[in-house]
C-alpha positions as CSV (number, residue, x, y, z in Angstrom):
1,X,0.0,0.0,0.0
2,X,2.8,2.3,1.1
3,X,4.4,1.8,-2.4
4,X,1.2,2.7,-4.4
5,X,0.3,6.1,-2.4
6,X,4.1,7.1,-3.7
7,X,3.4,6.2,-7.2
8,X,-0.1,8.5,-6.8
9,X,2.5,11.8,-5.4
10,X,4.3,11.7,-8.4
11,X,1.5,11.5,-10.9
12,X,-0.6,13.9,-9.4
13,X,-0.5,17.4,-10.5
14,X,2.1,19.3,-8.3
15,X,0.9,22.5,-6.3
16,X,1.8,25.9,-8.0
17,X,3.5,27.9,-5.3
18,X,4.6,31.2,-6.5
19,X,7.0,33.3,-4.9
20,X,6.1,36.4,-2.7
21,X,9.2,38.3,-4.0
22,X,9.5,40.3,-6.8
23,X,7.7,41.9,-9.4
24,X,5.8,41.0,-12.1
25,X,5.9,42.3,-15.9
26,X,3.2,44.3,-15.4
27,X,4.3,46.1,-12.3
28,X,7.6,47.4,-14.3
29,X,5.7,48.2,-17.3
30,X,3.5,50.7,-15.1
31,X,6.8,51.4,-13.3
32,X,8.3,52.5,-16.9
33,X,5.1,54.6,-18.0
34,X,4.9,56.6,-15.0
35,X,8.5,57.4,-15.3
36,X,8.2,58.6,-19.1
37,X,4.7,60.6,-18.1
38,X,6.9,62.7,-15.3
39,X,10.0,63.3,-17.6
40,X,7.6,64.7,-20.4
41,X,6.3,66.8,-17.7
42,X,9.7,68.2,-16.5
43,X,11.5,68.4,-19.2
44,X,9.5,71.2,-20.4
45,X,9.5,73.1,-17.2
46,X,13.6,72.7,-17.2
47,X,13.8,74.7,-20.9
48,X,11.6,77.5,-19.5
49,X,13.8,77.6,-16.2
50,X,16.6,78.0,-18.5
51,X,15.5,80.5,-20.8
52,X,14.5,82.9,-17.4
53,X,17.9,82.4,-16.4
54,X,19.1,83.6,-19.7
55,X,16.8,86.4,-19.9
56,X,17.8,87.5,-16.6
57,X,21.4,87.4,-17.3
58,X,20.6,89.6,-20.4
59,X,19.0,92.1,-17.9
60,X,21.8,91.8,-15.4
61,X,24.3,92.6,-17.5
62,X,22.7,95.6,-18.7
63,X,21.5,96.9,-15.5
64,X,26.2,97.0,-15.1
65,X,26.5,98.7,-18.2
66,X,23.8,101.0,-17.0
67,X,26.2,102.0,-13.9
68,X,29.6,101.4,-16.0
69,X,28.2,103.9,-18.2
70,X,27.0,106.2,-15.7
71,X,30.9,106.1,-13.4
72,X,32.4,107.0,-17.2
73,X,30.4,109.6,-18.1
74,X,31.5,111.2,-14.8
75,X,35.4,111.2,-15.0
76,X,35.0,111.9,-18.8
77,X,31.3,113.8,-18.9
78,X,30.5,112.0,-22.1
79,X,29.2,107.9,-22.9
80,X,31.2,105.6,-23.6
81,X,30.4,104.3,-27.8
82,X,32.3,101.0,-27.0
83,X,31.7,98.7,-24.4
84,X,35.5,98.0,-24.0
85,X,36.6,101.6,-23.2
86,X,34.3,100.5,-20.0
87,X,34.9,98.7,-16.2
88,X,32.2,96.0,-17.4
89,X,32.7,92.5,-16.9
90,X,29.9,90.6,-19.1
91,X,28.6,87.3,-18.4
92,X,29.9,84.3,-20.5
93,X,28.1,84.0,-23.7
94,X,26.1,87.5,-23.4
95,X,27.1,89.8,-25.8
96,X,26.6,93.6,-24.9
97,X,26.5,96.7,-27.8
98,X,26.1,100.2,-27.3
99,X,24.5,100.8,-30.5
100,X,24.5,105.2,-30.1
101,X,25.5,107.3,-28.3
102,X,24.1,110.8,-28.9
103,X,24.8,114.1,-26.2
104,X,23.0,113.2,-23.4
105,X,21.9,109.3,-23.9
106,X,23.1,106.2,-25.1
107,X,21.1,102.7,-26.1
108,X,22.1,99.2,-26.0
109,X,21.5,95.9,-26.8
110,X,22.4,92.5,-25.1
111,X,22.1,89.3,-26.9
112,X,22.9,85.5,-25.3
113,X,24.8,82.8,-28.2
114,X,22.1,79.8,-26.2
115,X,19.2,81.8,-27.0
116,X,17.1,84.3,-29.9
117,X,16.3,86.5,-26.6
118,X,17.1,89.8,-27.4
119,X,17.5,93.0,-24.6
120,X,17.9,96.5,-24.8
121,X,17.6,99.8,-23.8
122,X,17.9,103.5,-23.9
123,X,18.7,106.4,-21.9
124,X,18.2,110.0,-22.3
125,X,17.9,111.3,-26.0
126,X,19.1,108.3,-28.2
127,X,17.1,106.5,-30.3
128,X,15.9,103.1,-28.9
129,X,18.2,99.6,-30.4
130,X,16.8,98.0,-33.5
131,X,14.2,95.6,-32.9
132,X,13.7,95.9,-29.4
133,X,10.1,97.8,-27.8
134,X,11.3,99.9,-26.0
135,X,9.4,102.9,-24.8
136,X,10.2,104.0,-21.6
137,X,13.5,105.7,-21.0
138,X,15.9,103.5,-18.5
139,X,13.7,100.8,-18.9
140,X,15.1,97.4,-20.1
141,X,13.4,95.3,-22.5
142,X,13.4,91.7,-23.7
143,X,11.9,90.2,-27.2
144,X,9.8,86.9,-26.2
């Protein structure tokens, strides 16, 4: 009897036991989409971030050529036509041009080689910088 209640164990289907660890397929797939959903959300929001940052280097740097221009015009009563004959240090990859000078005012315009962002200004009687809206004296400007 003992020998035929073996034979019966090893015919008989055996239990499926499955394993508590791990995942399955499924559970990385959704792992995987969520993953790809939240980088297509950031990755936008990281280029805006960076074009601020730009734009705001743009302004910075002309807000210091606002007050390079002003300490010049003091020793030498007259603006500076060249931003090298100026105490200005620019920020990497920002370009800064006076574009007139005329008596009593000057204009300018600052452009950045990562982006088409352009910035300018003008103060006192010269003519605003090509292409930039500017309508207040002093005030800086930024194309969108």
């Amino acid at each position: 009897m003992a020998d035929i209640a073996v034979s019966d164990r090893k015919t008989a289907a055996p239990s499926v036991r499955r394993s508590a660890t791990g995942f399955t397929l499924i559970e990385l797939l959704i792992v995987v989409v969520l993953i790809g959903l939240l980088t297509a959300i950031a990755i936008p929001q990281f280029g805006s971030a960076r074009e601020k940052a730009y734009r705001a280097q743009l302004q910075g740097d002309l807000h210091s050529l606002i007050s390079a221009q002003e300490s010049y015009f003091s020793h030498y009563n007259a603006y500076a036509d060249d931003v090298s004959k100026l105490e200005f240090n620019k920020t990497p990859n920002v370009t800064v041009n006076i574009t007139e000078v005329a008596g009593n005012g000057w204009s300018a315009k600052a452009v950045h080689a990562a982006t088409p962002v352009e910035c300018g200004l003008y103060i006192g009687n010269a003519s605003p910088p090509a292409g930039i809206p500017v309508t207040t004296d002093g005030k800086i400007v930024c194309t969108e």
